[in-house]
N, C-alpha and C positions, 0 to 999 in steps of 0.2 A: 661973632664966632664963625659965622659961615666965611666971609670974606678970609680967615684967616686958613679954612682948609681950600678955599681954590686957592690960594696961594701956596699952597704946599704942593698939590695937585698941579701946577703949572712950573712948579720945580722941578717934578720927576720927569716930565715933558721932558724938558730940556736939555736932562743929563740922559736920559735913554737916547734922544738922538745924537748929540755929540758921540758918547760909547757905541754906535753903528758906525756911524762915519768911519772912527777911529778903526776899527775893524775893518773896513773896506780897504784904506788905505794901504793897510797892514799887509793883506793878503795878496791886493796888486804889484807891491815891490816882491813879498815871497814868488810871484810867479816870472816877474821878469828875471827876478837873480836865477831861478830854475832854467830859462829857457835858455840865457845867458852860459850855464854850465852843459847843456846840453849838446849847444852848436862846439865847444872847445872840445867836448869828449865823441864828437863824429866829425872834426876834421883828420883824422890822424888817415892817411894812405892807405885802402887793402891792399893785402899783396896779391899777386896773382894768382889761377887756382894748379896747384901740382897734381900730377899725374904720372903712374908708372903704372902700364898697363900692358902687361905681355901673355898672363895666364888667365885662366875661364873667371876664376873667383878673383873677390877685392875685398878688403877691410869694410863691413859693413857696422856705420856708423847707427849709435842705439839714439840718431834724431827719428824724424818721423816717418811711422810706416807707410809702407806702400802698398797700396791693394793692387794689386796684377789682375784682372780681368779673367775668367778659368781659372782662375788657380781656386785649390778646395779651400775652405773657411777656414780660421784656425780654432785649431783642438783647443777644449774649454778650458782643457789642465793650465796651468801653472808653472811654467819654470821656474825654479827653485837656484838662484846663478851663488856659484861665490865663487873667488877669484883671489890666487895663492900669488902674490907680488915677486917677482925677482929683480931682484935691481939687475938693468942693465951698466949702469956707471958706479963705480967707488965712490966709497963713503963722503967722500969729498963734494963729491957732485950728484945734485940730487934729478932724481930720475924727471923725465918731460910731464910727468902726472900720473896721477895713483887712482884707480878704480876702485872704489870699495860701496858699502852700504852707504856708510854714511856722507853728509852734503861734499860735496869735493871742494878742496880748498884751492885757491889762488894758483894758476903753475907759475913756477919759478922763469925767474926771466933769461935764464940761459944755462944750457947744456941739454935740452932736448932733442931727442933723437929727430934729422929732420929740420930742425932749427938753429939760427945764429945768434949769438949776442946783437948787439941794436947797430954793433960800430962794423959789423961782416956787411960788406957790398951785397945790394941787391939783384939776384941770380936767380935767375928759373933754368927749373930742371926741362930736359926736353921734355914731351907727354909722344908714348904710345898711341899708334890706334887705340879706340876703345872697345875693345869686343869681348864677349862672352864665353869665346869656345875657348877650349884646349892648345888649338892650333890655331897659327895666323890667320888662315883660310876658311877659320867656321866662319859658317851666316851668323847675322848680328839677327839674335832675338830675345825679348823680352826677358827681363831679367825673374828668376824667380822669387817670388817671396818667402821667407820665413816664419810660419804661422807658429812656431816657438818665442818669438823675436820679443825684444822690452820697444817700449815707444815712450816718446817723448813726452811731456805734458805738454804738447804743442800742436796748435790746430793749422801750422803754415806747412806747406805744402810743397814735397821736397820735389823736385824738376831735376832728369837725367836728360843734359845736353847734349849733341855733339860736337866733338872736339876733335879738329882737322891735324890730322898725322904729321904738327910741324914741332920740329924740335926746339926747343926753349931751352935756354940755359938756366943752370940753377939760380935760386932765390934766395936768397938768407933772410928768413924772418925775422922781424923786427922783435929787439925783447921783449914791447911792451905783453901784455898778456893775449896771446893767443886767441885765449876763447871772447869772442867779440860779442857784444852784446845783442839779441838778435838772433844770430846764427842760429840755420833749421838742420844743421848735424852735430855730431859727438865733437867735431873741431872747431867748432864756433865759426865756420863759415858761412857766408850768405849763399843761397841757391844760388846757384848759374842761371843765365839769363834765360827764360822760356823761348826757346828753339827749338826747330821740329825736331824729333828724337831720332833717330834711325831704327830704334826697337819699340817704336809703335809708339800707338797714344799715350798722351801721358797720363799716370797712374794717380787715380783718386786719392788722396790720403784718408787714412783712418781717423777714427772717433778719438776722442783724446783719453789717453790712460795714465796711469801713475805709477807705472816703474821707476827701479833707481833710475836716476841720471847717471850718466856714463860721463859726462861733462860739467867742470866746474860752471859755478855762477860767474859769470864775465863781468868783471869789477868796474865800475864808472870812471871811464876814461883809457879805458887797454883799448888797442886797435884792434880794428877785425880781423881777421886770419883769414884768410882762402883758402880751403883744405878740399884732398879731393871729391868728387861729388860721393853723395852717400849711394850703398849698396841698397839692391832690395832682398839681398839675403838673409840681414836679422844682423843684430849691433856686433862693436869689430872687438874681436881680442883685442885685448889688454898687450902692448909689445912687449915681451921679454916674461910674459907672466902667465900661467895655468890657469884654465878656464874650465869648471865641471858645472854643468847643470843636470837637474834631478827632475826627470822629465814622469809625469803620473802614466799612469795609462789614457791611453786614448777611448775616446769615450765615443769615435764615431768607426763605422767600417774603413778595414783598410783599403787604400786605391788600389785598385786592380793596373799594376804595369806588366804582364806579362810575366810575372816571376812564378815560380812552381810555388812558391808560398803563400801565392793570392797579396804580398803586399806590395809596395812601390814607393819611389820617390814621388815626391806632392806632382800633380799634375800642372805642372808651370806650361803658359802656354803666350803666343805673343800678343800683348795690348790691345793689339786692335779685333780680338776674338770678343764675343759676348760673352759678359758675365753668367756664373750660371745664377740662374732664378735659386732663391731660398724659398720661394714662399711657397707655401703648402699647396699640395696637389688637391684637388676633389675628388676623390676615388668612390666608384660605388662596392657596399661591401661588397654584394652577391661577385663583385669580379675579384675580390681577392682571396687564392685558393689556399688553402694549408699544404704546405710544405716541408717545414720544421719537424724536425726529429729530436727526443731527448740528447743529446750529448752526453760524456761519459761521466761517468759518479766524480771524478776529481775535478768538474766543472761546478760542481752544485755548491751552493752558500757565496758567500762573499769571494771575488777573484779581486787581486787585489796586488799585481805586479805594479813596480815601479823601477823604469826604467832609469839607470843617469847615465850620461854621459859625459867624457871629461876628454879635452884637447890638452895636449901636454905639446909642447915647443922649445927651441933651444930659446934664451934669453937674449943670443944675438944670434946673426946667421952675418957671413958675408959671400957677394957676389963671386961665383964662379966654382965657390966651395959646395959640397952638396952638406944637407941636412936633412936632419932624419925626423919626423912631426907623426905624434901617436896620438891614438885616437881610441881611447876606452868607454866600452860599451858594458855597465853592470846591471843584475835585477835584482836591485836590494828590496824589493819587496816579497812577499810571502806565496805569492802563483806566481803559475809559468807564463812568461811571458812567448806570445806563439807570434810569428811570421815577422821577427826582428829585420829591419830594413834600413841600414845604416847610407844616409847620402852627403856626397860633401863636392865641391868644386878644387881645382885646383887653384891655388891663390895667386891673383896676378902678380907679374914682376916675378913668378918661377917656370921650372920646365918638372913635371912628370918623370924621374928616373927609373924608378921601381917601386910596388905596392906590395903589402904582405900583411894579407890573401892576397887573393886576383880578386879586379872588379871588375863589374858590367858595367857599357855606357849607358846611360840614361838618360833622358830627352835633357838636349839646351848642354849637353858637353859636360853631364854634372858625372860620377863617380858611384856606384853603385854595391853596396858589399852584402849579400842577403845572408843574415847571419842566423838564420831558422829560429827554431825555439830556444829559449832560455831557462832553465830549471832556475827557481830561486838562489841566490847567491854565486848563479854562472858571471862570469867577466869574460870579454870578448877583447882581444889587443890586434887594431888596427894600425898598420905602418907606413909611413908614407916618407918615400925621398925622393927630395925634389932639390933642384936647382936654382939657386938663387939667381937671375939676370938684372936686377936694377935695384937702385938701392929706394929704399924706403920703408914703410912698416907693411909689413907680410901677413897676410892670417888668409881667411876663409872661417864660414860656418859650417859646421856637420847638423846633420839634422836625422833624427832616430824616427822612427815611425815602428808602430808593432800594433798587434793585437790583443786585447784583453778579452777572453772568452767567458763566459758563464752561461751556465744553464740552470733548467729547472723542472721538474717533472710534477705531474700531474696524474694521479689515477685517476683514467675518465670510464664511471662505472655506468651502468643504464640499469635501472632497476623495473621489472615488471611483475606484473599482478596477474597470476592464473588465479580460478574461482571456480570449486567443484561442490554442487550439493547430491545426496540422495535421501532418494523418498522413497516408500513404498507403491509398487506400483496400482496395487487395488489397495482401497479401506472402503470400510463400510462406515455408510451414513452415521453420523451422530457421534463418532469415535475420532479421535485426538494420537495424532501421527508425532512424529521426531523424527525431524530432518538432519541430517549430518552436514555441516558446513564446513569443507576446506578450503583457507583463503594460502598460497604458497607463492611467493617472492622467486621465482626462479632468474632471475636476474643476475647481475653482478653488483648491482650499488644495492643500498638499505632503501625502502618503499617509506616515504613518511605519509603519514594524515591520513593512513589507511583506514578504510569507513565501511562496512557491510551495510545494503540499501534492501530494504523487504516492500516492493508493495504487493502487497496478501490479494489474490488474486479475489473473481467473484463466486464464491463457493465455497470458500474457505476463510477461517474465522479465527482473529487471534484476542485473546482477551484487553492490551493495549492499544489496538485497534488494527485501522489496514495500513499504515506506513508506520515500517519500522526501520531501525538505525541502531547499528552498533560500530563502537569506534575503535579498533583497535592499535592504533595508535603507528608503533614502528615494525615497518619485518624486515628482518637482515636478510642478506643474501642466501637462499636455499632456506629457510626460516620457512612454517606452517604454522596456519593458529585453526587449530578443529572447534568449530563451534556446534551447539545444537539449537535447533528452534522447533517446538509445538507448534500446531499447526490441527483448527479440530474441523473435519469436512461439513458443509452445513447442504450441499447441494449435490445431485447427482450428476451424474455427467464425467466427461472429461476435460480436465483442467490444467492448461497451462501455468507452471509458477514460475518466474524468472526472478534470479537475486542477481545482484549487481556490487559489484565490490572496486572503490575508487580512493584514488592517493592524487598526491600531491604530484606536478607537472603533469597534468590530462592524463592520470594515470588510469586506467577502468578494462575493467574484465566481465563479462557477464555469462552465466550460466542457466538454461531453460532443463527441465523435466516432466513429463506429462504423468498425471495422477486421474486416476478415473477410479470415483466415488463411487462404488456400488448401495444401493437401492433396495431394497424390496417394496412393493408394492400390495394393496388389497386391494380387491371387487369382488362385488357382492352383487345377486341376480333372483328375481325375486319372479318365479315364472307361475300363476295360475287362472282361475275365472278371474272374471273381472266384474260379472255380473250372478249372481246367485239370488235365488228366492230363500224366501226365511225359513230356516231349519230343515234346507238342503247341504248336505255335507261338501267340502270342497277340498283340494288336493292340490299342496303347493311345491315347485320344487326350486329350493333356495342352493344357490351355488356361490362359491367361494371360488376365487382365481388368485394367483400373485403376475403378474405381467411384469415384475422389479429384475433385475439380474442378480438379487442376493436371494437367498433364503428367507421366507417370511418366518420367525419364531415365534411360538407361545400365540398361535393364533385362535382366539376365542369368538364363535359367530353366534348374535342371539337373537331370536325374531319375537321382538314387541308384539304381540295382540290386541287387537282393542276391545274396548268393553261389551259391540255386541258380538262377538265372535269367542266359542268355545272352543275351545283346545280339544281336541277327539284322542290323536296319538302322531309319532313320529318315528324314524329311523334314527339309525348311526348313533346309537345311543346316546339322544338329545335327552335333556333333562328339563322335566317343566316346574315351573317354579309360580305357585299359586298368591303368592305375596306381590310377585311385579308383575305377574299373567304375562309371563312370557318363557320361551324355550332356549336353551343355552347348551352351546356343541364347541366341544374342545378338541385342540389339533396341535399337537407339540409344535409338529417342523408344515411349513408348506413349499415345497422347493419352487425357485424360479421358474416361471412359463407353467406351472403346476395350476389346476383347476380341481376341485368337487363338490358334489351334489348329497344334498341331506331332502326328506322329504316329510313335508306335513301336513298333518287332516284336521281342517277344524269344519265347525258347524256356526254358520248364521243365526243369532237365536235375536237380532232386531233389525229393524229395518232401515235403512237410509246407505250412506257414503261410509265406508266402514275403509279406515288405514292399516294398512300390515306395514311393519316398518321391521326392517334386518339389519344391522350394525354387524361390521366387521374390525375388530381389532387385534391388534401383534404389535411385539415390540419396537422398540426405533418410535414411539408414538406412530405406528399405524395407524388409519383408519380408513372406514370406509363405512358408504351404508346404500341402501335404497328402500325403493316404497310402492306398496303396489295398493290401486284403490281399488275398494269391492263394493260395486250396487248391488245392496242386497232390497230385496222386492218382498212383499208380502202378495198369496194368491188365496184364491178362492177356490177348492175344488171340492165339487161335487161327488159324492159316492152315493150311490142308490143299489135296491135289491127290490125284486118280485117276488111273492113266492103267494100258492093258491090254497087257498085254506081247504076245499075237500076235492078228492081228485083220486080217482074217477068218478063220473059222476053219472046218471041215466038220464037219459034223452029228456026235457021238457023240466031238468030239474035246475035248481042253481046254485051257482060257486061263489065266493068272494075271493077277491085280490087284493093282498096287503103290501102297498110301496113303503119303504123304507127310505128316504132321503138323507144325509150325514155330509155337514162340510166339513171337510179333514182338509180342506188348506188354511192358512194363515190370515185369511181377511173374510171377512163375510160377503156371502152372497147375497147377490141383491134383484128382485122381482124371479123369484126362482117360480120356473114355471113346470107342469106336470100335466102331461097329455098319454092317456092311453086309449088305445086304438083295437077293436076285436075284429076275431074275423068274421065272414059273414054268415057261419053257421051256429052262431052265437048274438045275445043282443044284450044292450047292455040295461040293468035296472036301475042301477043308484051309482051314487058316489059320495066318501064323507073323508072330511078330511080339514085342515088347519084354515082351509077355506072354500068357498063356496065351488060347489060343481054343477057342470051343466053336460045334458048329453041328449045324441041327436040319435041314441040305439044303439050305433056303432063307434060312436067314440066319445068318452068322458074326457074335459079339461076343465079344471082345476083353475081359478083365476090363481092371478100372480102373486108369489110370497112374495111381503115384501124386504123380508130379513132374513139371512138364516145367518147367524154367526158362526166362529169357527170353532169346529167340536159338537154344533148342537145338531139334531137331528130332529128331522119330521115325519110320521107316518099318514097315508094316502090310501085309503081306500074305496073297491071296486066292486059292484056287483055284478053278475055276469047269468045267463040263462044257457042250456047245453040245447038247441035248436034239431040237432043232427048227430048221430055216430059219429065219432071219427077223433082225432088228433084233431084239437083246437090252438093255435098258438096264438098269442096276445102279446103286444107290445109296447111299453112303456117308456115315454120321452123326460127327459129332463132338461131345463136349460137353465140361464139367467144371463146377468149381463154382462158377466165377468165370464161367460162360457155360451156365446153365440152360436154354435154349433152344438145339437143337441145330443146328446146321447143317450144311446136307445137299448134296455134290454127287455130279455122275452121270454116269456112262461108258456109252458106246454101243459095243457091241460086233456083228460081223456075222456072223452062223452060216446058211453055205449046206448045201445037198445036192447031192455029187456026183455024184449018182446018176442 
């Protein structure tokens, strides 16, 4: 089984290579039979190349364009071509070729304008100088281009020779077909030989585009044709036939040639100039200034002229006759067409007779008709007679240039943010203000993302706290929005508040007001001893002040007492109040910088560090207080009395003396002592008393009490003898040790002689 699939497999081998072969072969004879038809359809003779050149313009052939060096780029529009046929020969003989949209067919092999049947002898025509100008005598320069023009779909590269001033007899073209295969013009001729130009460098060809062809396909085996070299003014009339193109607006600025219209014929200049640079400039903005002004209201929206232009020509012309070539300029579009600028050459092989209008010359010998503005559906007829001098096909291109204007306007508005508040300029503490907020657009454009900004200063208090934010969104021009905000003072002083109010493009306004808090104040003054013994009375005087800049109200002052201090009495009708043991004095108003004085008596009834305390308060939560401390002492004090129990008395007789002692201060006495002293006509007998006495005649002492508390009393008595007549006085010491310094009173006693 296997044996019999490599044998199938070594079959297919062998027909797949055979079928290659077979194919090789095949294609080697296809390519020699080609090459072989090749060489038979390029041996046929070109003919020479013709020329008839006496005028500025030539038949510009629609082969390949020419870029001229300076010359402006061409306009992006579109020519729009058609082309109305007129037969130059009867119906019999059909015309040398037909221009239309569609592919061009075959030309016929005889009766063309220009050419012979095959059997006519071979003749050249003389050739003209070749120059550019009007006159024999213009300088030869660069030919200008036609940035309206069609181009070939060909990348070959057309070459303007020169061709020496020698006359040639005529040619008779061969019937075969004209258009030769190859050929880089409308006539199917080969370029002429690359020679130096007389009108400069030679001209770059363009990029390749796909306009109609102006020239049939050149059939396999027609000979080449020699036709004159091509123009660089833009492809040739049609001979004997109407030619209109429907040229758009231009869509760059017009050339400045000197014309009161600002427009110009294309800036043709010679070959050997530098092209101008397309490429973008680097511009900083800061140097590009504003300039531009709206334009008139009939500029605004779409502008939208369309200019055509259309060459009218006879169908035949002959030499030495004149003939009359029109030249209609329409704006069948819907705008005015502004700075209309119609340019055209006169066409070689004639002379210039008359023009109707007048033209201007224009650089390079071209023809200039400034046809100003054009209202929609204007038509312009240009006329041209000229003189035929050589025979052959005649044309020229006209070429239109204009302006297409529009505008467009802009309101450019600038919208700005003024910001007014008011406040009161005084409030009193504790109290809640309304501020008036005006935010107003006085601008010209509408203010967006409008935002009122609060931060709430220090001293004042809002209850969403201290940054606030409100949005008001759009203000139209001249537009106000009043807003209010609360606001409750919490501090005295003067206070800066600033609000701030901000939009959209760094829009902000801010507005300051100063606000000054007024105040009231309390102080309280608490002026008496500071030191008192116990159940010495004391005298205090309590004052009241406001140092605030407001009015103090409903001020009530009340002075605490403490438990060992008794309330005696007071002024300013204070009222005491034996539940809190304290006095309390009321005062409706106390005006700013205002001070007074209340006064009160109490008594010490314990002993130690005794606090007087006085609170002051008034509305607004006032307060105030102070304190005064009082060392209260407890003392010892001694009171005594003498007094003699019989008086007067007779010589040698005797008295007694009754002391009296009594502590009336607040602490007891201690070693309280008792000394009485006689005088020397007196002696002393005894003494009795709380304790023991001792005496030397003339003076009894008493040892030392060792207590007397307070309130209690001692009595001291003294026996005494009357010695002598006379006033006797006796005196009596007391001390202790709470009273170092004794003190001394005296009894008078009377001792006579009965005798």
């Amino acid at each position: 089984m296997s044996r019999f699939w490599e044998a199938i497999k070594r079959a297919k081998q062998r027909v797949n290579t055979r079928l290659a072969i077979l194919i090789v072969v095949i294609a080697g004879a296809s390519y020699g039979g080609y090459l072989g038809i090749v060489r038979l359809t390029q041996s046929k003779p070109v003919s020479p190349t013709k020329k008839v050149v006496t005028g500025g313009g030539q038949v510009a052939p629609p082969a390949v364009e020419l870029e001229i060096p300076g010359a402006p780029p061409a306009a992006a529009n579109t020519q729009q071509a058609s082309y109305n046929e007129a037969s130059l020969y009867p119906s019999s003989s059909p015309s040398p070729y037909t221009v239309s949209d569609a592919p061009p067919a075959a030309p016929p092999s005889s009766g063309g304008y220009g050419y012979d049947d095959a059997t006519s002898p071979a003749t050249e025509v003389p050739a003209a100088p070749a120059t550019y100008g009007v006159a024999d005598d213009s300088p030869a320069v660069a030919a200008p281009s036609n940035p309206y023009r069609e181009s070939l779909a060909s990348n070959e590269t057309a070459v303007v020779t020169e061709e020496p001033p020698v006359a040639q007899p005529p040619t008779a073209l061969p019937a075969e077909d004209p258009y030769a295969q190859g050929s880089s013009n409308a006539y199917g001729t080969s370029p002429a030989p690359a020679t130096a130009s007389p009108y400069g460098a030679e001209p770059a060809p363009l990029a390749e585009s796909s306009p109609p062809q102006f020239a049939p396909e050149t059939a396999a085996g027609s000979p080449a044709v020699t036709e004159p070299e091509p123009s660089a003014y833009g492809p040739p009339s049609a001979y004997g036939s109407s030619r209109r193109a429907d040229l758009p607006a231009d869509s760059g600025a017009p050339v400045d040639a000197g014309s009161t219209y600002g427009a110009a014929a294309p800036a043709y200049s010679s070959s050997s100039a530098e092209p101008r640079s397309l490429a973008p400039q680097t511009i900083a903005m800061s140097d590009v200034a504003g300039l531009g002004v709206p334009g008139e209201r009939e500029l605004e929206g779409t502008q939208a002229p369309a200019i055509s232009v259309e060459k009218l020509a006879p169908a035949e012309i002959q030499v030495g006759r004149p003939a009359v070539f029109e030249i209609r300029v329409r704006n069948a579009g819907q705008s005015i067409a502004r700075q209309v600028l119609l340019s055209d050459f006169v066409p070689q092989g004639t002379k210039l007779i008359a023009s109707e209008p007048q033209f201007t010359r224009g650089p390079e010998g071209s023809l200039l008709w400034q046809l100003g503005d054009m209202q929609p559906g204007d038509e312009k007829l240009v006329k041209l007679e000229l003189m035929p001098l050589s025979e052959g096909e005649i044309g020229s291109v006209a070429q239109v240039t204009f302006a297409a204007m529009a505008t467009s306007r802009s309101l450019c508005t600038k919208p700005a943010l003024v910001i007014e508040h008011t406040a009161p300029a005084q409030i009193l503490i504790g109290e809640s203000m309304t501020m008036a907020i005006t935010v107003t657009n006085p601008g010209t454009g509408a203010a967006t993302g409008v935002v009122v900004e609060e931060d709430v200063p220090a001293g004042l208090s809002h209850l969403a706290g201290s940054e606030l934010e409100y949005e008001i969104g759009t203000l139209r021009p001249g537009e106000s929005k009043r807003l209010e905000l609360s606001i409750k003072a919490e501090k005295a002083g003067i206070i800066e508040n600033t609000i701030v109010v901000r939009g959209e493009g760094n829009l902000a306004a801010e507005h300051k007001v100063n606000i000054e808090v007024l105040a009231p104040q309390l102080s309280v003054n608490v002026d008496g001893p500071k030191r008192r013994f116990l159940e010495r009375q004391a005298k205090y005087n309590i004052s009241v002040g406001n140092p605030g800049t407001a009015a103090a109200r409903d001020v009530e002052l009340v002075a605490y007492l403490p438990k060992g201090m008794k309330f005696v009495e007071t002024d300013s009708r204070g009222q005491y109040d034996a539940q809190q043991h304290a006095v309390f004095w009321s005062l409706a108003e106390l005006p700013a910088s205002k001070a007074g004085t209340v006064q009160l008596t109490t008594m010490p009834i314990e002993t130690g560090e005794l606090k007087l305390r006085v609170e002051g308060r008034g509305a607004v939560n006032l307060q105030a207080s102070s304190e005064q401390l009082v060392q209260v002492e407890a003392a010892a004090e001694l009171l005594h009395t003498i007094a003699d129990l019989s008086d007067p008395i007779e010589v040698g007789s005797e008295t007694g003396y009754e002391v009296r002692v009594t502590n009336v201060g607040t602490k007891a006495a201690t070693n309280v002592r008792i000394l009485a002293t006689l005088p020397p006509d007196m002696r002393a007998t005894g003494g009795d008393g709380p304790t023991r006495a001792t005496s030397d005649g003339q003076r009894v002492q008493f040892e030392p009490l060792a207590r007397l508390n307070p309130q209690e009393e001692v009595v001291f008595r003294v026996t005494a003898q009357g010695l002598k007549a006379g006033d006797q006085l006796i005196r009596v010491q007391v001390s202790s040790d709470e009273w170092q310094t004794p003190v001394t009173r005296e009894e008078s006693t009377r001792v006579y002689d009965d005798r």
